[in-house]
Biotite code that builds the C-alpha atoms (Angstrom):
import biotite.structure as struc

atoms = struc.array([
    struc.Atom([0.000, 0.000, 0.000], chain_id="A", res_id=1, res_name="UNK", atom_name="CA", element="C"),
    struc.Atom([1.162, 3.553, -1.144], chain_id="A", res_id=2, res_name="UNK", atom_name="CA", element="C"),
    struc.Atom([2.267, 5.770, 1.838], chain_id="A", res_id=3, res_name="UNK", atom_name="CA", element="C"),
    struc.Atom([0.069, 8.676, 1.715], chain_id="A", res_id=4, res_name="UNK", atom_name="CA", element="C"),
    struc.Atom([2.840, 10.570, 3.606], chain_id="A", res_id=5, res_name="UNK", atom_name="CA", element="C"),
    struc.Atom([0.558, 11.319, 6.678], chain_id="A", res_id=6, res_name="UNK", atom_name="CA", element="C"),
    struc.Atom([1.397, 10.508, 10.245], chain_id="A", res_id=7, res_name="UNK", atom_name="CA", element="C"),
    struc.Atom([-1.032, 7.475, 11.874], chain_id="A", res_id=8, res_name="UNK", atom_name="CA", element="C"),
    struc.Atom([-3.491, 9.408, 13.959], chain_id="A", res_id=9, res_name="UNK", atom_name="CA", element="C"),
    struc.Atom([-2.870, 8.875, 17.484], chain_id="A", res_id=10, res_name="UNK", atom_name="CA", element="C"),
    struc.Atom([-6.071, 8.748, 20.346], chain_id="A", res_id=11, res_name="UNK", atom_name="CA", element="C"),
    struc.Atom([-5.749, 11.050, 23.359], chain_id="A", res_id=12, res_name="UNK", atom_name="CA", element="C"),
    struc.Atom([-6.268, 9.167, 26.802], chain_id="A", res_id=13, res_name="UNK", atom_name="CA", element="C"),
    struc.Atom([-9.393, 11.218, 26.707], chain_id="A", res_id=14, res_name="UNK", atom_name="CA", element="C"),
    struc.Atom([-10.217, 10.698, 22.878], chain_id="A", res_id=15, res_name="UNK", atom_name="CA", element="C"),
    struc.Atom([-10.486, 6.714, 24.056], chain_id="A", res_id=16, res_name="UNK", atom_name="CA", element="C"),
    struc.Atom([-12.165, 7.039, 26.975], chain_id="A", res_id=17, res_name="UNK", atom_name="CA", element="C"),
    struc.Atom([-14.906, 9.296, 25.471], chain_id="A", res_id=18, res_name="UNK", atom_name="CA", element="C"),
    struc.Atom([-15.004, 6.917, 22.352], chain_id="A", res_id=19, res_name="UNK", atom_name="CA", element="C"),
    struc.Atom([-15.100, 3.645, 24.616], chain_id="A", res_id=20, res_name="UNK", atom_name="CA", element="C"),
    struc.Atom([-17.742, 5.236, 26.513], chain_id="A", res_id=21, res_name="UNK", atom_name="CA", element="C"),
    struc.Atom([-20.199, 6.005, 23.534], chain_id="A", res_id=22, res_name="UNK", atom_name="CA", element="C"),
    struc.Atom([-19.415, 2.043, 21.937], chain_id="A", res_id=23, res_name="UNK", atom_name="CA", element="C"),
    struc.Atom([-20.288, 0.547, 25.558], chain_id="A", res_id=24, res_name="UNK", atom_name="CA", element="C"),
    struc.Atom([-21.764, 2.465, 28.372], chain_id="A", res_id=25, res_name="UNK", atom_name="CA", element="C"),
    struc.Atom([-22.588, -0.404, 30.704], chain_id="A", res_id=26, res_name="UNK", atom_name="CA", element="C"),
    struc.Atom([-19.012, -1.374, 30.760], chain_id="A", res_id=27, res_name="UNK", atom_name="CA", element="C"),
    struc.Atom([-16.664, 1.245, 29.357], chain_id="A", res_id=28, res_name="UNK", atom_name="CA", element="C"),
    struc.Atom([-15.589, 2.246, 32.524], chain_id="A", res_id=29, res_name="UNK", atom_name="CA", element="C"),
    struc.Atom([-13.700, -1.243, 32.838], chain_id="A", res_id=30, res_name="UNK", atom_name="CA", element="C"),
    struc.Atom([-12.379, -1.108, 29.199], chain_id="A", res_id=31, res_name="UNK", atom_name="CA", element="C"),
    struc.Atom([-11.015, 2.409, 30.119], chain_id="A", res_id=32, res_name="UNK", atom_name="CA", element="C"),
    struc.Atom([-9.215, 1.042, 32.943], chain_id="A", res_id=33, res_name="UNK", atom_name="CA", element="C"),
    struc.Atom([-7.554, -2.045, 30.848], chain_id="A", res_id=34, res_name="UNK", atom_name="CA", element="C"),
    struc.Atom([-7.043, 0.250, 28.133], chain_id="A", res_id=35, res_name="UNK", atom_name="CA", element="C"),
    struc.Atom([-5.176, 2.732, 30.341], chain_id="A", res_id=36, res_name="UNK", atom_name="CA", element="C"),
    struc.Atom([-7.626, 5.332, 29.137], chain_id="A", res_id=37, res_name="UNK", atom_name="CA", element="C"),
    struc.Atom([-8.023, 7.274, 32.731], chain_id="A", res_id=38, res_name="UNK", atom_name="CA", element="C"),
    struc.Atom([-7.764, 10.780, 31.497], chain_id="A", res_id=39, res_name="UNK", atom_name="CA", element="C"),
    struc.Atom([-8.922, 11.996, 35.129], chain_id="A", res_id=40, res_name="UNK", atom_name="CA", element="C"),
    struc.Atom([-6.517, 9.974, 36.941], chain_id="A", res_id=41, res_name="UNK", atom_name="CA", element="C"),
    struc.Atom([-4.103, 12.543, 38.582], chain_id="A", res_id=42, res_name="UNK", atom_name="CA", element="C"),
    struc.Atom([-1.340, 9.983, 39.434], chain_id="A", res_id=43, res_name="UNK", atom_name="CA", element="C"),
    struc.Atom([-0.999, 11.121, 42.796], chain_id="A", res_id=44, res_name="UNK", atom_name="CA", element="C"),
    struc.Atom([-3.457, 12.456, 45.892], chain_id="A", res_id=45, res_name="UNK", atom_name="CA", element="C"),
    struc.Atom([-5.908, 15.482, 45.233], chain_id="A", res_id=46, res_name="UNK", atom_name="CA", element="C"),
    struc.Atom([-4.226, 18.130, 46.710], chain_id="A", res_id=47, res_name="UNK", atom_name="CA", element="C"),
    struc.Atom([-6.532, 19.770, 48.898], chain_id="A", res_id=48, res_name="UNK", atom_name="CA", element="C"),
    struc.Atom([-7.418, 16.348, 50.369], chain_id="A", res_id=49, res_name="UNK", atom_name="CA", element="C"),
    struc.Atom([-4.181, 16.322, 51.410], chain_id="A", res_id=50, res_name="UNK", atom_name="CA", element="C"),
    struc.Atom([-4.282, 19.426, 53.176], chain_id="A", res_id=51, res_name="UNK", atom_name="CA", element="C"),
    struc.Atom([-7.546, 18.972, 54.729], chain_id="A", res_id=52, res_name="UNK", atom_name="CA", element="C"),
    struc.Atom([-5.962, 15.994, 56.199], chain_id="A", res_id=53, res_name="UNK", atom_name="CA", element="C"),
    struc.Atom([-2.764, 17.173, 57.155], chain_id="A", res_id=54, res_name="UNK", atom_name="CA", element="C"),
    struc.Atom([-4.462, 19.904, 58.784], chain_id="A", res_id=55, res_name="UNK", atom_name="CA", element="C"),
    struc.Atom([-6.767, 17.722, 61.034], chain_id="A", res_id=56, res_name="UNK", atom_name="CA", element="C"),
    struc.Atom([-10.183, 19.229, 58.970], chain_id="A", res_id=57, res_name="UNK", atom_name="CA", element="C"),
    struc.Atom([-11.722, 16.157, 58.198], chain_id="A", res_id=58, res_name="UNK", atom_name="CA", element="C"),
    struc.Atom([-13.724, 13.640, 60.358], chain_id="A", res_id=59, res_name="UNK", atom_name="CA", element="C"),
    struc.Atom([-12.456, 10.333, 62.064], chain_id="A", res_id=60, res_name="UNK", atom_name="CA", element="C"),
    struc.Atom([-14.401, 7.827, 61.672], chain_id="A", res_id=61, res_name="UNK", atom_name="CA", element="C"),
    struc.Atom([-15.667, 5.837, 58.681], chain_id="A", res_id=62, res_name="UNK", atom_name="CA", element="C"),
    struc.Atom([-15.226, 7.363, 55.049], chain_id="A", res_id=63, res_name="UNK", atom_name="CA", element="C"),
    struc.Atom([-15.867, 6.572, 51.376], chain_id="A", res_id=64, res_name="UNK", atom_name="CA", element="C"),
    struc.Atom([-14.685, 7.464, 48.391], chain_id="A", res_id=65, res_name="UNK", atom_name="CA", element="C"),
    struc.Atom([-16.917, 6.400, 45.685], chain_id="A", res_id=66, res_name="UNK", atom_name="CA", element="C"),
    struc.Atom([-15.556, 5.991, 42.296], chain_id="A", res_id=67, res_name="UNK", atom_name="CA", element="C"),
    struc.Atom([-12.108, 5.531, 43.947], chain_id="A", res_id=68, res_name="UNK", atom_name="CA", element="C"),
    struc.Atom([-10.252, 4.966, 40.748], chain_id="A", res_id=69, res_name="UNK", atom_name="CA", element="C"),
    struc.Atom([-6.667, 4.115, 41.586], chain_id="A", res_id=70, res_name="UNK", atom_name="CA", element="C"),
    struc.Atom([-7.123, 5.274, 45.141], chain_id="A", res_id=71, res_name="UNK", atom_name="CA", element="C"),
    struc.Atom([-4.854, 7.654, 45.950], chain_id="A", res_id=72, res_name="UNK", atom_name="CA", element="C"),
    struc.Atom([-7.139, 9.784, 48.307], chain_id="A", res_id=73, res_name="UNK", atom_name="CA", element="C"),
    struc.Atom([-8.407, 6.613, 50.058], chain_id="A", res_id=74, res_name="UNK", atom_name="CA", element="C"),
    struc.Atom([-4.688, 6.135, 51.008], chain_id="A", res_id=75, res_name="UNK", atom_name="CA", element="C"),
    struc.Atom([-3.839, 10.113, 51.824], chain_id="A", res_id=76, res_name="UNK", atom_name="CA", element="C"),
    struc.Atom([-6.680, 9.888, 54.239], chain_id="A", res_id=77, res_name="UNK", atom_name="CA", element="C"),
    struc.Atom([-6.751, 6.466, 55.949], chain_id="A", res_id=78, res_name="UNK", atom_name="CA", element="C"),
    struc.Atom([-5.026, 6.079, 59.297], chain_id="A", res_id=79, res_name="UNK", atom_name="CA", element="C"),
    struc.Atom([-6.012, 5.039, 62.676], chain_id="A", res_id=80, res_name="UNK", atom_name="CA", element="C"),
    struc.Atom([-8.736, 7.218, 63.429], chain_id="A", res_id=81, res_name="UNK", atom_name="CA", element="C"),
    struc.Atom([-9.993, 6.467, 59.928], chain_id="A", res_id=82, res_name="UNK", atom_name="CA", element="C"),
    struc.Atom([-10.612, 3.996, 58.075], chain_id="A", res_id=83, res_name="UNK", atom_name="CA", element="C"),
    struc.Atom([-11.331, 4.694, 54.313], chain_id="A", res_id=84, res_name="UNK", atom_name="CA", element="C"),
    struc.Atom([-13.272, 2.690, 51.804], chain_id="A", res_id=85, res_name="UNK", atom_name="CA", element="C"),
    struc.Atom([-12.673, 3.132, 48.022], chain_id="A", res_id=86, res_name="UNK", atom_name="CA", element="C"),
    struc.Atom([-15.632, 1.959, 46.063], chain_id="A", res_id=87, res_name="UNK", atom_name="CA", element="C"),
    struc.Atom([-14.972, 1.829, 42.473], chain_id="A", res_id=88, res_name="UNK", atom_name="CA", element="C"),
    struc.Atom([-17.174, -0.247, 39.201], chain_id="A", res_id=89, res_name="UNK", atom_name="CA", element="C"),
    struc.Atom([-14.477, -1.653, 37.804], chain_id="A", res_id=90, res_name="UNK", atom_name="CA", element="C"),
    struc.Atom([-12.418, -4.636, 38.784], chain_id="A", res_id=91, res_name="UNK", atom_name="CA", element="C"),
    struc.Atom([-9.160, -3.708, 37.121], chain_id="A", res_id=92, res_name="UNK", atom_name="CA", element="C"),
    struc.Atom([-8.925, -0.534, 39.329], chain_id="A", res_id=93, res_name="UNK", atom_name="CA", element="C"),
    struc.Atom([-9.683, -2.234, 42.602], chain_id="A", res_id=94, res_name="UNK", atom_name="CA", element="C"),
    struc.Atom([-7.051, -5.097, 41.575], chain_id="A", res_id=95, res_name="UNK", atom_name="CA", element="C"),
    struc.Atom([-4.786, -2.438, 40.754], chain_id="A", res_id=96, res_name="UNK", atom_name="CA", element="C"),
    struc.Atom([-4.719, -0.672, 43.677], chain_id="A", res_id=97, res_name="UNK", atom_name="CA", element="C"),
    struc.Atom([-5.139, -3.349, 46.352], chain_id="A", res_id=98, res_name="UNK", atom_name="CA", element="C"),
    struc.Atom([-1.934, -4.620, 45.013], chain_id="A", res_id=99, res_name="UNK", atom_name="CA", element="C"),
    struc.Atom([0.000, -1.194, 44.357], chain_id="A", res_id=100, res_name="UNK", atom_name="CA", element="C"),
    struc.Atom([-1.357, -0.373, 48.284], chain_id="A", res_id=101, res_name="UNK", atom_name="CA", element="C"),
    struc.Atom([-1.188, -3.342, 50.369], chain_id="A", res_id=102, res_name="UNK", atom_name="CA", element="C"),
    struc.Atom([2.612, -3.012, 51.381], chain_id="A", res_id=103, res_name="UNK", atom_name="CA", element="C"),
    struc.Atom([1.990, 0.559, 52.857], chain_id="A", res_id=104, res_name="UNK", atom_name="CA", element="C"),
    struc.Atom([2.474, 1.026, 56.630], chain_id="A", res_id=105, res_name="UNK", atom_name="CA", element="C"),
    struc.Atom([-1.113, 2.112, 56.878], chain_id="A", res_id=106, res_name="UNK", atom_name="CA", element="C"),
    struc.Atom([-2.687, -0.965, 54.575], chain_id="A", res_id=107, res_name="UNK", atom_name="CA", element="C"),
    struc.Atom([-5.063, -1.947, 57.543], chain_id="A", res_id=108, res_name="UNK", atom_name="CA", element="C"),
    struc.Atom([-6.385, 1.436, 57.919], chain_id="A", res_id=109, res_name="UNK", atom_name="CA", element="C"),
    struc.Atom([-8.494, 1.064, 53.936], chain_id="A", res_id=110, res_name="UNK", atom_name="CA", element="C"),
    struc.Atom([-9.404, -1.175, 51.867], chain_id="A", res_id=111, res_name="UNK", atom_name="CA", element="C"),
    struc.Atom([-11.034, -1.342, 48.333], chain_id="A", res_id=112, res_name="UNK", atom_name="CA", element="C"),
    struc.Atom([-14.179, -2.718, 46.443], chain_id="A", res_id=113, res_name="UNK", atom_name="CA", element="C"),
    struc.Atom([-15.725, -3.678, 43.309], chain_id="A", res_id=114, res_name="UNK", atom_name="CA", element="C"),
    struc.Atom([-19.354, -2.480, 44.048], chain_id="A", res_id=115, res_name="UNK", atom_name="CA", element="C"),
    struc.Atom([-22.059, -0.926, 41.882], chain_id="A", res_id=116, res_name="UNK", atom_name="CA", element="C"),
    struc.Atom([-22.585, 2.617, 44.314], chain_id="A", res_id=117, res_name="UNK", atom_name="CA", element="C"),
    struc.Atom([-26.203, 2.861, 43.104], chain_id="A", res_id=118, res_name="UNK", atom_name="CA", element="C"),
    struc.Atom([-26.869, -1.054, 44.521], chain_id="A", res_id=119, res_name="UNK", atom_name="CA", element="C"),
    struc.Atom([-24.506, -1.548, 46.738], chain_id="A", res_id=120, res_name="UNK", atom_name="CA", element="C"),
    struc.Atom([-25.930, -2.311, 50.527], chain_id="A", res_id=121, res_name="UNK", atom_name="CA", element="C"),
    struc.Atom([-23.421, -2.176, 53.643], chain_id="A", res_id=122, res_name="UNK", atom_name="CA", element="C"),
    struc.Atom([-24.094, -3.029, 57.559], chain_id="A", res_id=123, res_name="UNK", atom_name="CA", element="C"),
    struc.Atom([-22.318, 0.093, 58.980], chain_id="A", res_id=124, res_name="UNK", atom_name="CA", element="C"),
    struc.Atom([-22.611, 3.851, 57.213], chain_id="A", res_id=125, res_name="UNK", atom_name="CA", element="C"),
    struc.Atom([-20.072, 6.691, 57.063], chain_id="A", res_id=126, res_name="UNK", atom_name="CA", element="C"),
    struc.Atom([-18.986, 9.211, 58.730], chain_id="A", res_id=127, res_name="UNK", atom_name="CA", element="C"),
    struc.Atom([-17.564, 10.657, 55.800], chain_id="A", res_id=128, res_name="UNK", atom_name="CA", element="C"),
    struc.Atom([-18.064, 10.825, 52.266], chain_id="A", res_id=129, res_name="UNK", atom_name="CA", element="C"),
    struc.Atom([-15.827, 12.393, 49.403], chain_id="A", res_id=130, res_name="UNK", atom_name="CA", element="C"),
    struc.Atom([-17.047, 12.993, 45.992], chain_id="A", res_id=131, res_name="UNK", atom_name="CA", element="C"),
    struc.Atom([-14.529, 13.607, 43.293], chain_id="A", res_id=132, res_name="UNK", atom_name="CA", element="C"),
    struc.Atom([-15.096, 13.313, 39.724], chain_id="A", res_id=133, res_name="UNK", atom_name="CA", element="C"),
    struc.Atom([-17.914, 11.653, 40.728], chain_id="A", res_id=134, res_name="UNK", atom_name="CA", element="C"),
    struc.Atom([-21.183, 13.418, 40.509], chain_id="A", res_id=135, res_name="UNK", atom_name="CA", element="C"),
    struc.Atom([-20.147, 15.010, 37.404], chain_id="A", res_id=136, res_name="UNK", atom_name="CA", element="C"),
    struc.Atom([-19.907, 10.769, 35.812], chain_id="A", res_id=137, res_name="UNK", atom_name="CA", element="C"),
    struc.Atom([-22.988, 10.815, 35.569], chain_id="A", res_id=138, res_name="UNK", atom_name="CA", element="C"),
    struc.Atom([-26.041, 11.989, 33.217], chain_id="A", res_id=139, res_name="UNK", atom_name="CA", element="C"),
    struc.Atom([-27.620, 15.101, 34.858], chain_id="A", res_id=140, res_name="UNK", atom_name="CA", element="C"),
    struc.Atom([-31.408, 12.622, 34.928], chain_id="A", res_id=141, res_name="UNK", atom_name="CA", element="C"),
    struc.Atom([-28.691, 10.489, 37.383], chain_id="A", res_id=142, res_name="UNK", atom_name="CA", element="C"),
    struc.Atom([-27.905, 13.012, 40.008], chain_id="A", res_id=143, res_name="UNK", atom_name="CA", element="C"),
    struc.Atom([-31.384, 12.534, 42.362], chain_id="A", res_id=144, res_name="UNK", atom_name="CA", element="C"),
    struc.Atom([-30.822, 9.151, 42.661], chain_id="A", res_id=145, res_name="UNK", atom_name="CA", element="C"),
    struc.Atom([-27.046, 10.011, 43.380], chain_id="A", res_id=146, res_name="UNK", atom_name="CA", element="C"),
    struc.Atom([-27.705, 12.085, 46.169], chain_id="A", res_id=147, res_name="UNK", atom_name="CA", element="C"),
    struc.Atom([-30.357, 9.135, 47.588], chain_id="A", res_id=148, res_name="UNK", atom_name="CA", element="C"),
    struc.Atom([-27.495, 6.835, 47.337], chain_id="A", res_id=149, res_name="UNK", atom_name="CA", element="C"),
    struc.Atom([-25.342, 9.168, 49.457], chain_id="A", res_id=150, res_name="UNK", atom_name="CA", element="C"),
    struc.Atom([-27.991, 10.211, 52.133], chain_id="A", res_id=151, res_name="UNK", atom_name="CA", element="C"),
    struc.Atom([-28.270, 6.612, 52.578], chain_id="A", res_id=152, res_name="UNK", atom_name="CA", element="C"),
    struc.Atom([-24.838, 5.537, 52.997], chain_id="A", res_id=153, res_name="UNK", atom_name="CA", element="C"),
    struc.Atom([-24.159, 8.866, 55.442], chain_id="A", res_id=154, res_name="UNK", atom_name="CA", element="C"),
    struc.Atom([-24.696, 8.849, 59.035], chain_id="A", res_id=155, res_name="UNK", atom_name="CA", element="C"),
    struc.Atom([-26.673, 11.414, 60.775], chain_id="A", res_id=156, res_name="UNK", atom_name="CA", element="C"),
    struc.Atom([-24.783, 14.750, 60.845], chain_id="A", res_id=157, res_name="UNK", atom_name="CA", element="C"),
    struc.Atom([-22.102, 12.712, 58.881], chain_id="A", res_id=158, res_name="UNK", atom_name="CA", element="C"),
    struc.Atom([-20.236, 15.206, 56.532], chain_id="A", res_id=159, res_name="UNK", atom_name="CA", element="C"),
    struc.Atom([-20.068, 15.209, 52.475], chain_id="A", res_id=160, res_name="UNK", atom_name="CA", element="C"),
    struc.Atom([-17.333, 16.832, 50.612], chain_id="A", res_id=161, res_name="UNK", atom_name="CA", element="C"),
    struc.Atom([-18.160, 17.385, 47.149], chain_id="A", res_id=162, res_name="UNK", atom_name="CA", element="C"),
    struc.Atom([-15.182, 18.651, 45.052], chain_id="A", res_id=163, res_name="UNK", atom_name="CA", element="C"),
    struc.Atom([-17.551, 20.224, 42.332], chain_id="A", res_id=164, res_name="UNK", atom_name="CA", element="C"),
    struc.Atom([-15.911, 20.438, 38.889], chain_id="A", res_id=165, res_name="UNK", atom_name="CA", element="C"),
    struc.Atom([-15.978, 20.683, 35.570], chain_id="A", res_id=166, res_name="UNK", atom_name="CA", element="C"),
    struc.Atom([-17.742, 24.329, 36.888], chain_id="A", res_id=167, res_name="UNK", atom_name="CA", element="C"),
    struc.Atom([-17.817, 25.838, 32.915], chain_id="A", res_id=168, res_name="UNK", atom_name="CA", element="C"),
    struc.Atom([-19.859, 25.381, 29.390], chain_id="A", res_id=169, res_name="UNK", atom_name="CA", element="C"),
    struc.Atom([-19.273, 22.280, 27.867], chain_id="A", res_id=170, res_name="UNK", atom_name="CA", element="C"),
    struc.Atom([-21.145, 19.750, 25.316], chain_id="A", res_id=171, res_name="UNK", atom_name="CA", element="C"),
    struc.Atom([-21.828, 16.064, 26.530], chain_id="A", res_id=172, res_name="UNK", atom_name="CA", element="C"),
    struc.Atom([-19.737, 14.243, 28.454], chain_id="A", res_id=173, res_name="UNK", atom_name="CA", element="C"),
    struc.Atom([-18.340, 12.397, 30.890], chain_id="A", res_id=174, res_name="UNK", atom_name="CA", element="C"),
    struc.Atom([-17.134, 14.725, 32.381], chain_id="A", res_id=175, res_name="UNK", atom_name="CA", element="C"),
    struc.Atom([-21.071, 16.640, 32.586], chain_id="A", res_id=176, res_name="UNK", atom_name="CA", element="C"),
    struc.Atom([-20.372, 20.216, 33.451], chain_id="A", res_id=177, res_name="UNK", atom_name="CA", element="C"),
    struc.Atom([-22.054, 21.011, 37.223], chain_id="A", res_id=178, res_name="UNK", atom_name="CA", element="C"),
    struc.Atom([-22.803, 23.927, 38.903], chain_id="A", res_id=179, res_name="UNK", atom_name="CA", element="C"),
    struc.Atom([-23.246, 24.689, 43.214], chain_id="A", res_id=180, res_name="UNK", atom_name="CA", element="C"),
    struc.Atom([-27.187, 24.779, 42.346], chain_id="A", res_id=181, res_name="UNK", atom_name="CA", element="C"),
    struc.Atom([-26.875, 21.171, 40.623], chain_id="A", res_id=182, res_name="UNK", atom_name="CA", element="C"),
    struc.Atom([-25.564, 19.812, 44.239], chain_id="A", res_id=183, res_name="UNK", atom_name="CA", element="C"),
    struc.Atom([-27.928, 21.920, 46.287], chain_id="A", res_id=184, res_name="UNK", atom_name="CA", element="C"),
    struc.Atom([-30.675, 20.986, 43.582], chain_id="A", res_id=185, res_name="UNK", atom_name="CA", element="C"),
    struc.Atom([-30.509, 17.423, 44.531], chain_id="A", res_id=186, res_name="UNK", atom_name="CA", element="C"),
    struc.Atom([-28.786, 17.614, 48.530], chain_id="A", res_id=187, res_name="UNK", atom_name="CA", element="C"),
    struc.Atom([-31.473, 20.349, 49.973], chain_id="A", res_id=188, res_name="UNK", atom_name="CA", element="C"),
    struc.Atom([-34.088, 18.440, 49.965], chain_id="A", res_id=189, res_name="UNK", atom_name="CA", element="C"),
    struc.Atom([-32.679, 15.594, 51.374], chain_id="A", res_id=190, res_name="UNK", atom_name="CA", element="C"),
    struc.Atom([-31.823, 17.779, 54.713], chain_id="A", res_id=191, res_name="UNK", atom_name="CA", element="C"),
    struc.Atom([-28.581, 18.330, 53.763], chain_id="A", res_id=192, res_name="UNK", atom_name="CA", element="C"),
    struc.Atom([-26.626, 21.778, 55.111], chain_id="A", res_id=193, res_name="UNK", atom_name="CA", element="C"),
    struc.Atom([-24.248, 23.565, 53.061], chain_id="A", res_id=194, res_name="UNK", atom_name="CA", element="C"),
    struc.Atom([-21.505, 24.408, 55.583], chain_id="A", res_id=195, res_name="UNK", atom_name="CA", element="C"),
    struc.Atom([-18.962, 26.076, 53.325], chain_id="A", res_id=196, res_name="UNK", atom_name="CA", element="C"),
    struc.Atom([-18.617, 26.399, 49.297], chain_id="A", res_id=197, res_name="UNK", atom_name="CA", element="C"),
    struc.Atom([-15.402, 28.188, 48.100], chain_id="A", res_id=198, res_name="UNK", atom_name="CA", element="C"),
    struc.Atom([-13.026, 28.128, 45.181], chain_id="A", res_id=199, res_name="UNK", atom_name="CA", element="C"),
    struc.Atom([-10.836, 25.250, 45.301], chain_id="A", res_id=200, res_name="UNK", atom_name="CA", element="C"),
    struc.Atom([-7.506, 27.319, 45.991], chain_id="A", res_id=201, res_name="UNK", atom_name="CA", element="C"),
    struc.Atom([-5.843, 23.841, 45.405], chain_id="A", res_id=202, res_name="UNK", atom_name="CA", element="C"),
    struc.Atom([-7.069, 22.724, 42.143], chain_id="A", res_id=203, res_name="UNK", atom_name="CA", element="C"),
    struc.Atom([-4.523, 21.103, 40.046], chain_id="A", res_id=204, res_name="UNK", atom_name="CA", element="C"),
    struc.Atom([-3.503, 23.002, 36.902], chain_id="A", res_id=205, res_name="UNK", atom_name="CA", element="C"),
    struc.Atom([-6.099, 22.417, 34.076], chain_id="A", res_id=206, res_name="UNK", atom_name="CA", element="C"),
    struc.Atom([-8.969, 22.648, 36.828], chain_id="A", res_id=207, res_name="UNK", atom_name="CA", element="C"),
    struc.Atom([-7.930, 25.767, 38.531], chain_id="A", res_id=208, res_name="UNK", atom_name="CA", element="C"),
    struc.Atom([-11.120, 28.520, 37.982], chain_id="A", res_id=209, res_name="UNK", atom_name="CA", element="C"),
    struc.Atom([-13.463, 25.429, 37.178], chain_id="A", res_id=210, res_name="UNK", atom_name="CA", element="C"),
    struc.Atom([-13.105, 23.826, 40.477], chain_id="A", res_id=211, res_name="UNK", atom_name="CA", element="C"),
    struc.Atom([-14.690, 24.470, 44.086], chain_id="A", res_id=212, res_name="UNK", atom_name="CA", element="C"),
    struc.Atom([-15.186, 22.402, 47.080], chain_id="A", res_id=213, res_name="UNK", atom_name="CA", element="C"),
    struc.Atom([-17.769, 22.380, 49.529], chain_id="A", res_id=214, res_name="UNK", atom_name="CA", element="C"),
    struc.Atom([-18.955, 20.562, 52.742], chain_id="A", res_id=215, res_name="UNK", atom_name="CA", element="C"),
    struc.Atom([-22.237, 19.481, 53.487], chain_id="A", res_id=216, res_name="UNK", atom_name="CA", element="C"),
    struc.Atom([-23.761, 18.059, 56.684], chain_id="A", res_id=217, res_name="UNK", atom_name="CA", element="C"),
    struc.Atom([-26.272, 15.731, 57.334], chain_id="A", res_id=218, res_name="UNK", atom_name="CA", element="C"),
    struc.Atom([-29.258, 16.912, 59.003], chain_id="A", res_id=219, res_name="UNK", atom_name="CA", element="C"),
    struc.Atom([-30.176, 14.124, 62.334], chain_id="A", res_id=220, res_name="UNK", atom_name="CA", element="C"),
    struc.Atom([-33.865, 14.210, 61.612], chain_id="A", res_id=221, res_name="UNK", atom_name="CA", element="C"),
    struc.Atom([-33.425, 13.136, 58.086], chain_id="A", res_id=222, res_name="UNK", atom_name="CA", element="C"),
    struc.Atom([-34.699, 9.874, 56.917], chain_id="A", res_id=223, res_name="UNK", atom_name="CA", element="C"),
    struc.Atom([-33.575, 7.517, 54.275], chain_id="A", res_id=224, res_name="UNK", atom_name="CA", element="C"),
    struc.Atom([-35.031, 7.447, 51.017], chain_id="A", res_id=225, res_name="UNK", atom_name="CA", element="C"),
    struc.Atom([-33.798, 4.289, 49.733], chain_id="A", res_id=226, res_name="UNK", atom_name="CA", element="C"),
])
């Protein structure tokens, strides 16, 4: 065959997750993570997780970190006073990080699992939850049932953190563009309290000016919905 003298077009990380996605939406999360085509995966801790921790702001207890992915955060946070659960769909990234984790001096502290968030029913709830690339997974028509999910999993006057990004105009996604009335939309009327929304002072360098962070209590009088 004749060389037409033009360079082989070469897929983005992104350009194969979004095109995996479209061919197979009940599993292209998996075939993203086999594929290595984890455009959102920072390759280290979120930043202002880290500080929050290191700075004794977030709650002992029991957290989760839904959509985990490699599970960096779940292993920033986790230490005695804490143990951390990262929940994540696909069973390449739990593999992955239960082995690239379970040497660490603080191993017994989290611990990772393969469970569908919208179905997935637990004994004990949280005291914590943090949302991160995340809510903004998901189909707008997905975000009620989203914040059902959560108020369920949360104990009373348990606290959210909801790192709230992409905040700008876009078409389509994953990731859907949000905004601080989609959370308080869906989280209001479920009892829960706004306690602070800023800028994310922290956000790593593409996200900076599309990225805030607030914290959300649970109300005590609140019932589940699910």
């Amino acid at each position: 065959m004749e060389n037409s003298g033009k360079a082989p077009v070469v897929e983005s990380p992104r350009e194969i997750f979004l095109r995996l996605m479209s061919e197979d939406t009940s599993g292209g999360w998996e075939k993203s993570w086999e594929e290595g085509a984890t455009p959102w995966d920072l390759g280290k801790p979120t930043p202002i997780i880290v500080h929050l921790n290191e700075t004794g702001s977030l709650p002992n207890g029991r957290a989760l970190v839904p959509g985990c992915g490699t599970g960096y955060d779940v292993v920033a946070m986790a230490c005695p006073d804490r143990h951390v659960v990262g929940l994540d769909v696909s069973k390449t990234a739990v593999e992955r990080s239960s082995k690239k984790f379970s040497s660490l001096p603080n191993a017994k502290y989290f611990s990772f699992l393969c469970e569908d968030f919208f179905t997935w029913e637990l004994a004990e709830k949280f005291d914590l939850i943090v949302d991160y690339t995340f809510f903004c997974a998901f189909e707008p028509s997905v975000r009620p049932l989203w914040a059902q999910r959560t108020e369920k999993l949360l104990k009373p006057d348990g606290e959210l953190i909801t790192l709230m990004f992409p905040i700008e105009e876009r078409a389509g996604g994953p990731p859907y563009t949000v905004s601080v009335s989609d959370y308080e939309k869906v989280l209001i009327p479920l009892g829960f309290v706004a306690t602070s929304i800023v800028d994310n002072e922290l956000a790593v360098g593409p996200r900076k000016g599309i990225e805030m962070i607030g914290r959300w209590k649970k109300s005590f009088t609140l019932h589940s919905t699910l």
